[in-house]
PDB file of N, H, CA, C and O in Angstrom:
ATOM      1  N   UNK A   1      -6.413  10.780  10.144  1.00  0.00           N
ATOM      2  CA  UNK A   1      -5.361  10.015   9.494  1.00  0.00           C
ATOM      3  C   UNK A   1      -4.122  10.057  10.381  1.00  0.00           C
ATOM      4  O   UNK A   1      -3.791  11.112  10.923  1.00  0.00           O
ATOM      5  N   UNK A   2      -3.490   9.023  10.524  1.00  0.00           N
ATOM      6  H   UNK A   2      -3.759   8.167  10.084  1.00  0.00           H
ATOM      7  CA  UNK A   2      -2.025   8.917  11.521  1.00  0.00           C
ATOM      8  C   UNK A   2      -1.225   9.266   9.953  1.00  0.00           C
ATOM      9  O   UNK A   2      -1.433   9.510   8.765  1.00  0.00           O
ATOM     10  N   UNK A   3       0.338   8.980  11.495  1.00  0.00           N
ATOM     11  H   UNK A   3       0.507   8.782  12.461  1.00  0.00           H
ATOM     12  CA  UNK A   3       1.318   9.752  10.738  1.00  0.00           C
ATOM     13  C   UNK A   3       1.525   8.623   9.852  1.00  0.00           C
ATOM     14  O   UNK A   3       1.393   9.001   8.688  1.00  0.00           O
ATOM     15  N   UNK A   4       1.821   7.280   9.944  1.00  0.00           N
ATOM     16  H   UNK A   4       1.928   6.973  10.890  1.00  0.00           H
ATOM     17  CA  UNK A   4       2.091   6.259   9.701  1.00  0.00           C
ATOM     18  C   UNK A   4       1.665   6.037   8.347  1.00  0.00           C
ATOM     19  O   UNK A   4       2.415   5.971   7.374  1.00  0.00           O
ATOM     20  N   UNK A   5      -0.164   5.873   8.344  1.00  0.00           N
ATOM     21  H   UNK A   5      -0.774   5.927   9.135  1.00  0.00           H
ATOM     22  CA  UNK A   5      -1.011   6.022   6.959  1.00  0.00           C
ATOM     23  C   UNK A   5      -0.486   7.258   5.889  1.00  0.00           C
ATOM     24  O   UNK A   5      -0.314   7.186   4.672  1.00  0.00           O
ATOM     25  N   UNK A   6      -0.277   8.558   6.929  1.00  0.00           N
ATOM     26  H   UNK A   6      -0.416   8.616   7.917  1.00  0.00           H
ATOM     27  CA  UNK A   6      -0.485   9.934   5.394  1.00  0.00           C
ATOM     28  C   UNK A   6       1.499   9.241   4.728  1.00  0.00           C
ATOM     29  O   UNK A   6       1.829   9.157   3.545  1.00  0.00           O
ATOM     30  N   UNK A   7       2.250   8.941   5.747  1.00  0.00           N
ATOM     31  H   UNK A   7       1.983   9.009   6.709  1.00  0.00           H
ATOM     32  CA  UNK A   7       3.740   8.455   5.212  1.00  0.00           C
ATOM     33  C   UNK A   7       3.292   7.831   3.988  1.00  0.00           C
ATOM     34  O   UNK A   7       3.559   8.228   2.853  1.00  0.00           O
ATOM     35  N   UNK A   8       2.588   6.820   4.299  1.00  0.00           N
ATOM     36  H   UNK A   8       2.372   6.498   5.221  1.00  0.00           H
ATOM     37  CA  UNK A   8       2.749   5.419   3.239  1.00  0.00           C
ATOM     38  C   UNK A   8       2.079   6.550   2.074  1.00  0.00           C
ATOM     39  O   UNK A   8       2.640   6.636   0.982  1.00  0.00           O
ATOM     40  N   UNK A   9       1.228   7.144   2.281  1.00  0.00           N
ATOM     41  H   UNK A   9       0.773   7.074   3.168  1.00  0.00           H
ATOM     42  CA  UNK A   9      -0.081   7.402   1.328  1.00  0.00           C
ATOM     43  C   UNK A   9       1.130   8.511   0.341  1.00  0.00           C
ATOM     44  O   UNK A   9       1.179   8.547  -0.889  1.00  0.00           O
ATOM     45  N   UNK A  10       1.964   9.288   1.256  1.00  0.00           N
ATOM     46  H   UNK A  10       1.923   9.259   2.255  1.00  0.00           H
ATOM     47  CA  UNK A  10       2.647  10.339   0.328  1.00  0.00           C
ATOM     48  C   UNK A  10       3.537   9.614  -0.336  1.00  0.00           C
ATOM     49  O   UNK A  10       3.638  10.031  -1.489  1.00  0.00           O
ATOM     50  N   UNK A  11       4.298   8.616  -0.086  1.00  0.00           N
ATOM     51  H   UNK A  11       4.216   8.277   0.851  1.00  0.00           H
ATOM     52  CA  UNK A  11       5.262   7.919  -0.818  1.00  0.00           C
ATOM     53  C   UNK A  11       4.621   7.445  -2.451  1.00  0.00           C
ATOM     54  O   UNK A  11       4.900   7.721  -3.617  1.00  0.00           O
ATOM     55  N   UNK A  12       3.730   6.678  -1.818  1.00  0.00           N
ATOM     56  H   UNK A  12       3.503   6.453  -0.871  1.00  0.00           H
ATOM     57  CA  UNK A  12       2.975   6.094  -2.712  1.00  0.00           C
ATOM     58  C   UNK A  12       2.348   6.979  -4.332  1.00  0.00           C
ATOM     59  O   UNK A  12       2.209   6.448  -5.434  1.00  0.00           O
ATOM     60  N   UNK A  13       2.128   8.138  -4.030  1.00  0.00           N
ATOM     61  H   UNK A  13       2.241   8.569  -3.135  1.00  0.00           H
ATOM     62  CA  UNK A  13       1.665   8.957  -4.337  1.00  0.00           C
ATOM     63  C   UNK A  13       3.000   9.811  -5.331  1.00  0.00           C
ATOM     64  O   UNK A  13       2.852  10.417  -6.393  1.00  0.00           O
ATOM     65  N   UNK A  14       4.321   9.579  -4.512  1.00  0.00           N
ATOM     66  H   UNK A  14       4.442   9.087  -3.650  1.00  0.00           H
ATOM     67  CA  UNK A  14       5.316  10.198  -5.092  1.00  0.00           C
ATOM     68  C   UNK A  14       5.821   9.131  -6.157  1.00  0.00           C
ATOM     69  O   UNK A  14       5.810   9.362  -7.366  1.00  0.00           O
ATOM     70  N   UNK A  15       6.187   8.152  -5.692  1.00  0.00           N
ATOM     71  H   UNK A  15       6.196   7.965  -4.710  1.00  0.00           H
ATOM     72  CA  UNK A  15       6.012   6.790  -6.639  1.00  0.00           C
ATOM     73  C   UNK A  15       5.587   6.933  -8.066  1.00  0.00           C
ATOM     74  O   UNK A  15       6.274   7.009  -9.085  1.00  0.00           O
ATOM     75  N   UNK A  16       4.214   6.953  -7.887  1.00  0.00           N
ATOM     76  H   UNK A  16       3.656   6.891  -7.060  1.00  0.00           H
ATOM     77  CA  UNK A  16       3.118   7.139  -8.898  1.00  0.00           C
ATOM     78  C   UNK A  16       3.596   8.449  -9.482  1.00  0.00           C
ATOM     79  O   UNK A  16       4.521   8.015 -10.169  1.00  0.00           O
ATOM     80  N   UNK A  17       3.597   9.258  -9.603  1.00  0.00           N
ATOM     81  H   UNK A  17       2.846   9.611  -9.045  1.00  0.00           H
ATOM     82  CA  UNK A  17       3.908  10.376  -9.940  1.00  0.00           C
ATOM     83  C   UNK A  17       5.353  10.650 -10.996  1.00  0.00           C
ATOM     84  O   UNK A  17       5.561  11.169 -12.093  1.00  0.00           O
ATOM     85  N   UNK A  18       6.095  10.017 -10.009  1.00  0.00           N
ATOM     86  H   UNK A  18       5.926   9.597  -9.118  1.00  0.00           H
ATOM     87  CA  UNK A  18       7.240   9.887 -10.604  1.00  0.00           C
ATOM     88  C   UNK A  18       7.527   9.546 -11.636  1.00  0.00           C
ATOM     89  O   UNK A  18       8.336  10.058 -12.410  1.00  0.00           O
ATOM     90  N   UNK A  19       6.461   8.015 -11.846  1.00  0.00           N
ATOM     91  H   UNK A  19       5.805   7.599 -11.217  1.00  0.00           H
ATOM     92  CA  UNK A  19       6.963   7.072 -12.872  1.00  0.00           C
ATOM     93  C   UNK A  19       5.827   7.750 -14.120  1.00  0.00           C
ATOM     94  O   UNK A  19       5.954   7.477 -15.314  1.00  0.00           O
ATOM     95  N   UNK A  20       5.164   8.302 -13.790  1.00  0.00           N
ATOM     96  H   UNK A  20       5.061   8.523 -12.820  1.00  0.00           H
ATOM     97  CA  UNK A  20       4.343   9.117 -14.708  1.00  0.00           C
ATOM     98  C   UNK A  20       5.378  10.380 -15.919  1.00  0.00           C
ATOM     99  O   UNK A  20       5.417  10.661 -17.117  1.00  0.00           O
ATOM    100  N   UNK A  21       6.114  10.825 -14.521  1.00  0.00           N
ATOM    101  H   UNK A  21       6.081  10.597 -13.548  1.00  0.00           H
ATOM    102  CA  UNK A  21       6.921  11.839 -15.368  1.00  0.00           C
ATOM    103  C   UNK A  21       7.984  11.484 -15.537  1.00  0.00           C
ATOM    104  O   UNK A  21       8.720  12.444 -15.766  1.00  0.00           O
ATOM    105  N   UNK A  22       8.435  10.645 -15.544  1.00  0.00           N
ATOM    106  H   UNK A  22       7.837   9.865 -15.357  1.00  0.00           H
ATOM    107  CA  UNK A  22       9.760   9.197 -16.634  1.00  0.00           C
ATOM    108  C   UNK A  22       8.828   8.943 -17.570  1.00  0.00           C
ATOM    109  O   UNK A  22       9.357   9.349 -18.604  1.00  0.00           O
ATOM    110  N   UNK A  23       7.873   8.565 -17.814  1.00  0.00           N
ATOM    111  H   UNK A  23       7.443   8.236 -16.974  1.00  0.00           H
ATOM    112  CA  UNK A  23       7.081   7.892 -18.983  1.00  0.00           C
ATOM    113  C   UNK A  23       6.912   9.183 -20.045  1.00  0.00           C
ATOM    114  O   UNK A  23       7.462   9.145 -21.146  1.00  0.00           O
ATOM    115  N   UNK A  24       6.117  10.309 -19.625  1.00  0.00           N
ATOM    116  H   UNK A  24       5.670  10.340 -18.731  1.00  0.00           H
ATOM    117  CA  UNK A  24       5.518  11.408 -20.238  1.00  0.00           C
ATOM    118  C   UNK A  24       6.729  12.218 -20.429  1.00  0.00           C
ATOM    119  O   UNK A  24       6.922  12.226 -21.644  1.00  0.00           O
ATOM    120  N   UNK A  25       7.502  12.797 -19.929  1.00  0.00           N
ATOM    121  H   UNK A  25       7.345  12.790 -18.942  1.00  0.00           H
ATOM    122  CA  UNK A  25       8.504  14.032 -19.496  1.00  0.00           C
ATOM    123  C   UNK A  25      10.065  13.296 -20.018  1.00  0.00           C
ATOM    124  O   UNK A  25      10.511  13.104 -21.149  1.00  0.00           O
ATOM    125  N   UNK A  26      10.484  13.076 -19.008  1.00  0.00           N
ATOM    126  H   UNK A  26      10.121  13.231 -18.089  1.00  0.00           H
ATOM    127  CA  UNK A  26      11.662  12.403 -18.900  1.00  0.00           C
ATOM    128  C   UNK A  26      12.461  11.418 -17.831  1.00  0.00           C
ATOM    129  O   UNK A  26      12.306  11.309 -16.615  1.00  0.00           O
ATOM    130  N   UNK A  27      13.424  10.704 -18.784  1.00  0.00           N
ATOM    131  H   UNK A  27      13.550  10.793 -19.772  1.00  0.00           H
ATOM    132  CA  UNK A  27      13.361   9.771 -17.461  1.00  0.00           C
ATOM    133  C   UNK A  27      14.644   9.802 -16.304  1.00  0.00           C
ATOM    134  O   UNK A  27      15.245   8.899 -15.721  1.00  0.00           O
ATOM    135  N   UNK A  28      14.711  10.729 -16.284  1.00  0.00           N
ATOM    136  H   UNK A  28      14.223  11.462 -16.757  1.00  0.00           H
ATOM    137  CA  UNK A  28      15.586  11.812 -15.096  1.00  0.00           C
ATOM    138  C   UNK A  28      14.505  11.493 -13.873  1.00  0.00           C
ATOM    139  O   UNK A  28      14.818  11.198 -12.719  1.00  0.00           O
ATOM    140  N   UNK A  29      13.321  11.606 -14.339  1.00  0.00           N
ATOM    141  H   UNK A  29      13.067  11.845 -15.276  1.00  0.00           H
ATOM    142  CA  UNK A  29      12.510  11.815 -12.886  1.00  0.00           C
ATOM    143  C   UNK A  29      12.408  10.173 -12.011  1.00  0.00           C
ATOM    144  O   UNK A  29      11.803  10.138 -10.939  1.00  0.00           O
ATOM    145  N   UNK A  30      12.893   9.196 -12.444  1.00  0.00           N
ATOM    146  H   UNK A  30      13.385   9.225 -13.314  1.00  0.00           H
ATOM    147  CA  UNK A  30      13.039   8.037 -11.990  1.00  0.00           C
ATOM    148  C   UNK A  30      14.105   7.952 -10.755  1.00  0.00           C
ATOM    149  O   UNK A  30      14.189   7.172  -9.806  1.00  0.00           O
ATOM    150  N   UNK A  31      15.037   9.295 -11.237  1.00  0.00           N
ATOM    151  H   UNK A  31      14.969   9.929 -12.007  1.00  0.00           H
ATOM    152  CA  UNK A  31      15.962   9.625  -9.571  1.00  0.00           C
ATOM    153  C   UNK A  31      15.149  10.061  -8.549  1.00  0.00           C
ATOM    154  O   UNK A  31      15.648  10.059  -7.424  1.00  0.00           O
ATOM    155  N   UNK A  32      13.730  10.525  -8.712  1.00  0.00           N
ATOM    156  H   UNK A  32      13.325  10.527  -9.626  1.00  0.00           H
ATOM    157  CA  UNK A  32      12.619  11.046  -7.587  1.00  0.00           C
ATOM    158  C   UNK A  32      12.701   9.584  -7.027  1.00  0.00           C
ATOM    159  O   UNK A  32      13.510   9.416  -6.114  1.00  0.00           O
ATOM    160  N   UNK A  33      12.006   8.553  -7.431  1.00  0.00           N
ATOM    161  H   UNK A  33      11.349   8.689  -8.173  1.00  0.00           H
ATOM    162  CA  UNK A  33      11.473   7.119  -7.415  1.00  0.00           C
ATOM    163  C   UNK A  33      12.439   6.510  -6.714  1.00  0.00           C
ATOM    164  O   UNK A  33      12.004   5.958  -5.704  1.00  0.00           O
ATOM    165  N   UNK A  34      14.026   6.372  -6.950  1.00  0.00           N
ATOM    166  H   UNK A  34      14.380   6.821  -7.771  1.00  0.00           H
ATOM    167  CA  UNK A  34      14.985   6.194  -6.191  1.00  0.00           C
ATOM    168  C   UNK A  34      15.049   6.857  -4.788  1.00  0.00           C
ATOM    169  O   UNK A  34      15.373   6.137  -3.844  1.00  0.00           O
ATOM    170  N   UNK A  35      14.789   8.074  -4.585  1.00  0.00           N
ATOM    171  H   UNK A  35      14.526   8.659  -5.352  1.00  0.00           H
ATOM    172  CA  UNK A  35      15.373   8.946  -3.689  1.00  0.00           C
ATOM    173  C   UNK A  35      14.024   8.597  -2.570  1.00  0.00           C
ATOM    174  O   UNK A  35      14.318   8.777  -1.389  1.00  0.00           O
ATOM    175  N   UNK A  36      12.879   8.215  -2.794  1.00  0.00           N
ATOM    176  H   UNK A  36      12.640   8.069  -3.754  1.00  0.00           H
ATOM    177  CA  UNK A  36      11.753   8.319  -2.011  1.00  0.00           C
ATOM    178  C   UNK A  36      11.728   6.525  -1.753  1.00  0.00           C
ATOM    179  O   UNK A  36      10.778   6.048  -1.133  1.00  0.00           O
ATOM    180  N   UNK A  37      12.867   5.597  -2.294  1.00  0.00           N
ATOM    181  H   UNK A  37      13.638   5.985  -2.799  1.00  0.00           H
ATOM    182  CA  UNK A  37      12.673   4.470  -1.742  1.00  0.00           C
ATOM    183  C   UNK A  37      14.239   3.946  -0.817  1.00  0.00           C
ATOM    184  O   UNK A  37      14.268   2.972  -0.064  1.00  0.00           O
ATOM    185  N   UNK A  38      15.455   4.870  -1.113  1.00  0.00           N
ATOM    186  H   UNK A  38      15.432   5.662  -1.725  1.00  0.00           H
ATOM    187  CA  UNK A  38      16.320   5.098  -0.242  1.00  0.00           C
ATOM    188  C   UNK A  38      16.048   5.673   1.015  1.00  0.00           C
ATOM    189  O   UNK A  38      16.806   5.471   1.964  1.00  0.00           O
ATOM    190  N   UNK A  39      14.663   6.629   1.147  1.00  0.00           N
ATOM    191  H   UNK A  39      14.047   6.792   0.376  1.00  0.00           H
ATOM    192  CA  UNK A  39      14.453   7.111   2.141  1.00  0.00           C
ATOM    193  C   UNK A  39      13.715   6.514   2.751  1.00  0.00           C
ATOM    194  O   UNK A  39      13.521   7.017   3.858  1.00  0.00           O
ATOM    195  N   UNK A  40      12.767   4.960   2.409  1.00  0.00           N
ATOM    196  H   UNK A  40      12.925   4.552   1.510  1.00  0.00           H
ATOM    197  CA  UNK A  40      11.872   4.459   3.044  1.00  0.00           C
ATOM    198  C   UNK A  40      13.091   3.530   3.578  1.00  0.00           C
ATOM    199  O   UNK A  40      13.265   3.665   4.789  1.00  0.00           O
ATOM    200  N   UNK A  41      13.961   2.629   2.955  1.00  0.00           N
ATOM    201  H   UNK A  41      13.820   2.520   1.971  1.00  0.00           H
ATOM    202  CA  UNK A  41      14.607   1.865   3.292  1.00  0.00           C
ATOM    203  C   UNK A  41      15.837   2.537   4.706  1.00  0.00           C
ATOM    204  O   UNK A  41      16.099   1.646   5.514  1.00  0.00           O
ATOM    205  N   UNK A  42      16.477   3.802   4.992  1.00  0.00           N
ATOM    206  H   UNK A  42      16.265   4.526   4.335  1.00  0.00           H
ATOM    207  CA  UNK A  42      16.392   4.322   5.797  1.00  0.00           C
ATOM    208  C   UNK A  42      15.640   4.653   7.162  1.00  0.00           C
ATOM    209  O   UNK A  42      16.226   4.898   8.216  1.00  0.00           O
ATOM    210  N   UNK A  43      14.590   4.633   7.033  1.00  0.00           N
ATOM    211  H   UNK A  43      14.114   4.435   6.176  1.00  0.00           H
ATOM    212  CA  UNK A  43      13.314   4.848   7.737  1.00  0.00           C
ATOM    213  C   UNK A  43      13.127   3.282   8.682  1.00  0.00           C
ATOM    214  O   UNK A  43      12.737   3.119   9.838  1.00  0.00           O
ATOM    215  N   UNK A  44      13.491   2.485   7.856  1.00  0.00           N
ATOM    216  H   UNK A  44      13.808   2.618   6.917  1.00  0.00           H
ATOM    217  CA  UNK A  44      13.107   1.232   8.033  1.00  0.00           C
ATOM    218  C   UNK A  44      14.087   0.875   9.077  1.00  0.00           C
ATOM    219  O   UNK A  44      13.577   0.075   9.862  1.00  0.00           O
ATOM    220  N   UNK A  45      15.468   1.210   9.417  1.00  0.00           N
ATOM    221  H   UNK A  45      15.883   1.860   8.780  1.00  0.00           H
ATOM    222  CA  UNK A  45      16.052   1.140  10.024  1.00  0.00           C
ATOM    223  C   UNK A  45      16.469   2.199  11.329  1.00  0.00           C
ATOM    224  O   UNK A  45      16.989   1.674  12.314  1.00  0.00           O
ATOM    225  N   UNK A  46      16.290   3.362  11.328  1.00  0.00           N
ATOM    226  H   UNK A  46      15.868   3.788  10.527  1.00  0.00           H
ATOM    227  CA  UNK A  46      16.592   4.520  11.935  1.00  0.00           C
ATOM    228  C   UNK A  46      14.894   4.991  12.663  1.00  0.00           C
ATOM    229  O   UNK A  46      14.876   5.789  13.600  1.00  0.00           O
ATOM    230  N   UNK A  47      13.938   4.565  12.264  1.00  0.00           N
ATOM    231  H   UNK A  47      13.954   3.917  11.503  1.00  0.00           H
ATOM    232  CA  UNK A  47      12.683   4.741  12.489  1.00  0.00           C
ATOM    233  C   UNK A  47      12.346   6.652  12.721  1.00  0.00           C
ATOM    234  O   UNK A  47      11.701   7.135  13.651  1.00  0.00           O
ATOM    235  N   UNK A  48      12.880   7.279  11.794  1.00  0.00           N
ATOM    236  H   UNK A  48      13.405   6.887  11.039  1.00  0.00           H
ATOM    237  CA  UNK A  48      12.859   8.406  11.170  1.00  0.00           C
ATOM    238  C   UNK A  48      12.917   9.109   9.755  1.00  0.00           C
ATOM    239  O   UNK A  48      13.691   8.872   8.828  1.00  0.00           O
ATOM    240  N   UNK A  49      12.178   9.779   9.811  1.00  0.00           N
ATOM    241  H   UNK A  49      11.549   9.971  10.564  1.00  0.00           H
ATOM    242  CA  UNK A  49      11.402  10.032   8.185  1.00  0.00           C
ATOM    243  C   UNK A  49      11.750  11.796   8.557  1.00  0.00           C
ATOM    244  O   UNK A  49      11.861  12.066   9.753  1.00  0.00           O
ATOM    245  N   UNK A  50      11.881  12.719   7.736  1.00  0.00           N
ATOM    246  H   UNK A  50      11.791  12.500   6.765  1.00  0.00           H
ATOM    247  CA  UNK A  50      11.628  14.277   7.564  1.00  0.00           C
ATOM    248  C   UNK A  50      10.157  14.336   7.589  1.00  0.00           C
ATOM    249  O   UNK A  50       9.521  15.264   8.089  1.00  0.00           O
ATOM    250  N   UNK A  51       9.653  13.306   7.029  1.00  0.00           N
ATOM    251  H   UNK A  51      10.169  12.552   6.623  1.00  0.00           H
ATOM    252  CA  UNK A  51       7.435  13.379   6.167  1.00  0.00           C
ATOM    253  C   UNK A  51       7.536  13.266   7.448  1.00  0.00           C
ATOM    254  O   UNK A  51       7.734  14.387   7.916  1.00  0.00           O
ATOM    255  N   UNK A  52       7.509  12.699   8.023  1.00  0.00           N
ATOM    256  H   UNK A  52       7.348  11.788   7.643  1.00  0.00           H
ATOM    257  CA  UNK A  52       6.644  11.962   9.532  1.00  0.00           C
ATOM    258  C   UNK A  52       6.980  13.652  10.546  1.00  0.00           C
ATOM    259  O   UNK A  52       6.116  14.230  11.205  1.00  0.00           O
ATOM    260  N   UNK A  53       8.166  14.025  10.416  1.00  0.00           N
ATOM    261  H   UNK A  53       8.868  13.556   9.881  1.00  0.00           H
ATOM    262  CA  UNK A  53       8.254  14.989  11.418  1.00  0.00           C
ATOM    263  C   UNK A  53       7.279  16.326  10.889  1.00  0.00           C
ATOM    264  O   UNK A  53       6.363  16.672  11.635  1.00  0.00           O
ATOM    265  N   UNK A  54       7.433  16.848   9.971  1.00  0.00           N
ATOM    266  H   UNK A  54       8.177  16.567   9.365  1.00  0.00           H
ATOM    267  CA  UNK A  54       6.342  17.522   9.059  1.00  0.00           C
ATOM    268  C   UNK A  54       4.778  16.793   9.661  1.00  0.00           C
ATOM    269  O   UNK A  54       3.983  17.272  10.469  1.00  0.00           O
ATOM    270  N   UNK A  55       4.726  15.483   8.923  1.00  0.00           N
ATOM    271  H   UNK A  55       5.373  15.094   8.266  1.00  0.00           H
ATOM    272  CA  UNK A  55       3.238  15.383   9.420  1.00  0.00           C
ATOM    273  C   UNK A  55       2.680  15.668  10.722  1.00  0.00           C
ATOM    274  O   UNK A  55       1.488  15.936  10.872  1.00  0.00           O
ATOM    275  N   UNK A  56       3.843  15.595  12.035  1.00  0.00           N
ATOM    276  H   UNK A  56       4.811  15.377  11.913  1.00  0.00           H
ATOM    277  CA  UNK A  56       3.189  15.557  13.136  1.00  0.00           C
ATOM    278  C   UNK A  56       3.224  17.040  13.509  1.00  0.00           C
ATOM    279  O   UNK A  56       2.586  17.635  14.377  1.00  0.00           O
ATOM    280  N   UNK A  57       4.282  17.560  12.490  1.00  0.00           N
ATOM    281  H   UNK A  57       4.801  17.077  11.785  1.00  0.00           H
ATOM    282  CA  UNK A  57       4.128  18.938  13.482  1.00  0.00           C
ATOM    283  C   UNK A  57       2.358  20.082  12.135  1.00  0.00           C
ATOM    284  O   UNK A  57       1.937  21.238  12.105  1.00  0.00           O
ATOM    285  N   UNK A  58       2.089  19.057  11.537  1.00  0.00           N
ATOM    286  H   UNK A  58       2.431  18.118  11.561  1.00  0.00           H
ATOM    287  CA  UNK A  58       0.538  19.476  11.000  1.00  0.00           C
ATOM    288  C   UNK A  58      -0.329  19.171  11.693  1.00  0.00           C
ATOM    289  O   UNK A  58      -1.446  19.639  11.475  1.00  0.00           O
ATOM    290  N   UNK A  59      -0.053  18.042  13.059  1.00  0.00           N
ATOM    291  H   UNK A  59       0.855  17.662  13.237  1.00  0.00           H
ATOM    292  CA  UNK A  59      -0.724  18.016  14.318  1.00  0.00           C
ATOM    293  C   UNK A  59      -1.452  16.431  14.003  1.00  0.00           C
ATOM    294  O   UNK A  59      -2.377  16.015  14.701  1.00  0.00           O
ATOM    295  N   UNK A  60      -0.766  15.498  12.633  1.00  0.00           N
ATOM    296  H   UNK A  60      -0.015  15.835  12.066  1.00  0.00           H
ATOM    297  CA  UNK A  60      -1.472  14.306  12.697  1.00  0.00           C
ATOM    298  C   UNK A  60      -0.919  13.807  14.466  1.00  0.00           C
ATOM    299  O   UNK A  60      -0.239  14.401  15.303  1.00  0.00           O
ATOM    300  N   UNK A  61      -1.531  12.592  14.462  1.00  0.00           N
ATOM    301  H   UNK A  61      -2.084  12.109  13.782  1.00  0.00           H
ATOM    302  CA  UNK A  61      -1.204  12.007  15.300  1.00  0.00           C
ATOM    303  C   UNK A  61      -0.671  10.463  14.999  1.00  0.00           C
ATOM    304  O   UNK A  61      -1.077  10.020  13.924  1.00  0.00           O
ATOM    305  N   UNK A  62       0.319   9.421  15.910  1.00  0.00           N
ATOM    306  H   UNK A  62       0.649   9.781  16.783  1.00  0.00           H
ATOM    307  CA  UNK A  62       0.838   8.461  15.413  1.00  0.00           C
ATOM    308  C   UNK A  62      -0.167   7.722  15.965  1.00  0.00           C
ATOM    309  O   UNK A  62      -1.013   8.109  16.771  1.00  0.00           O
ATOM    310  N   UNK A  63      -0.019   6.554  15.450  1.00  0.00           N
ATOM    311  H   UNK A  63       0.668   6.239  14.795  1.00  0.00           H
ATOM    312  CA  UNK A  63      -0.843   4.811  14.991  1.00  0.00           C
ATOM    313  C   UNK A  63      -0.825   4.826  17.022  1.00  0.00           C
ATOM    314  O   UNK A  63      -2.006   4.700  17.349  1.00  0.00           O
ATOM    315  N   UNK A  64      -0.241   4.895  17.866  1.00  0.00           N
ATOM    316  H   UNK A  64       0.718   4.998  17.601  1.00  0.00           H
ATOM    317  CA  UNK A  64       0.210   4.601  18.834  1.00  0.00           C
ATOM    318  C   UNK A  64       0.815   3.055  18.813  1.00  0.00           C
ATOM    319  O   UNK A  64       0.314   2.228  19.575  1.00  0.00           O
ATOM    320  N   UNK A  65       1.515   2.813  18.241  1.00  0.00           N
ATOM    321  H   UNK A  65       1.922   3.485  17.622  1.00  0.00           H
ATOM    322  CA  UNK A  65       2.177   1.451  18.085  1.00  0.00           C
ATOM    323  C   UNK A  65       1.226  -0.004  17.993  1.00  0.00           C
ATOM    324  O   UNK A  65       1.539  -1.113  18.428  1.00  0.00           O
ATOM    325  N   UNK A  66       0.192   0.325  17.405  1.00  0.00           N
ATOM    326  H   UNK A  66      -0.062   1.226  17.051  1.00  0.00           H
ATOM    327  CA  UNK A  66      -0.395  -1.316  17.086  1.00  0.00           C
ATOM    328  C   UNK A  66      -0.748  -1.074  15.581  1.00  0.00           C
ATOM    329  O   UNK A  66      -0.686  -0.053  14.897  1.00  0.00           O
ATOM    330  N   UNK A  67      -1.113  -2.269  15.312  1.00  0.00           N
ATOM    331  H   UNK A  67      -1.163  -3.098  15.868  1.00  0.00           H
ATOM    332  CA  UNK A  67      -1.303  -2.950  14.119  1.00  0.00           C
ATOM    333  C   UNK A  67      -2.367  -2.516  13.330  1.00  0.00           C
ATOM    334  O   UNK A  67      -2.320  -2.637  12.106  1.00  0.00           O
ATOM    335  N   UNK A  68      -3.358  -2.003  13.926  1.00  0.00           N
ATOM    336  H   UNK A  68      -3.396  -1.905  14.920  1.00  0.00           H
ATOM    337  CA  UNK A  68      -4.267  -1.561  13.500  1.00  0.00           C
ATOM    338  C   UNK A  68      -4.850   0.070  13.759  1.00  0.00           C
ATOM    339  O   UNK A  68      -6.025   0.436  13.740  1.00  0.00           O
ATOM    340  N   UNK A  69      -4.050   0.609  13.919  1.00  0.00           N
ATOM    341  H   UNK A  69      -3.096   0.311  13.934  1.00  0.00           H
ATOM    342  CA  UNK A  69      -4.036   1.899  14.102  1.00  0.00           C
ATOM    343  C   UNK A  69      -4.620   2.524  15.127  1.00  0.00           C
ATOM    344  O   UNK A  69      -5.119   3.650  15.131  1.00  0.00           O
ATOM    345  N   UNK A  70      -4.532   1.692  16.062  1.00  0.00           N
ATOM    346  H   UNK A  70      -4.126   0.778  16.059  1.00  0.00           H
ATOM    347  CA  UNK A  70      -5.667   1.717  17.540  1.00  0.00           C
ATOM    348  C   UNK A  70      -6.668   1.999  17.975  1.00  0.00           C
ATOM    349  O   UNK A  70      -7.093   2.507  19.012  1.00  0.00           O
ATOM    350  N   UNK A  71      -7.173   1.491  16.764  1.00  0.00           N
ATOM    351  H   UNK A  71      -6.828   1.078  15.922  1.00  0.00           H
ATOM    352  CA  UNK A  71      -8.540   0.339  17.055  1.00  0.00           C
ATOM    353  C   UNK A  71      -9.131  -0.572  18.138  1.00  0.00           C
ATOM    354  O   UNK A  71     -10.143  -1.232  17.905  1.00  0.00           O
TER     355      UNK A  71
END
């Protein structure tokens, strides 16, 4: 798995999660949901994440810059 995929996959995952525990719990946890899409929208511009530096230093490796994960 690249760094690129486990990013999307943990967001996604936090997302989901989140809106689970706003629904069930409380809906305080919808500031998770905020905070993990301020940080993508960040990312999007600065092309730096904290996940991504974590993931690589777990030894993933990146997409090497194509489209298809270099393939």
């Amino acid at each position: 798995m690249t760094v690129e995929r486990a990013l999307r996959l943990m967001a996604g995952l936090v997302v989901l999660l989140s809106l689970a525990l706003a629904h069930y719990v409380s809906i305080y946890w919808l500031w998770l949901t905020a905070f993990v899409g301020l940080n993508l929208l960040q990312s999007a511009f600065t092309n730096w994440c904290p996940a991504m530096a974590i993931f690589r230093a777990m030894g993933m490796k990146d997409s090497g810059g194509s489209c298809c994960g270099g393939r």
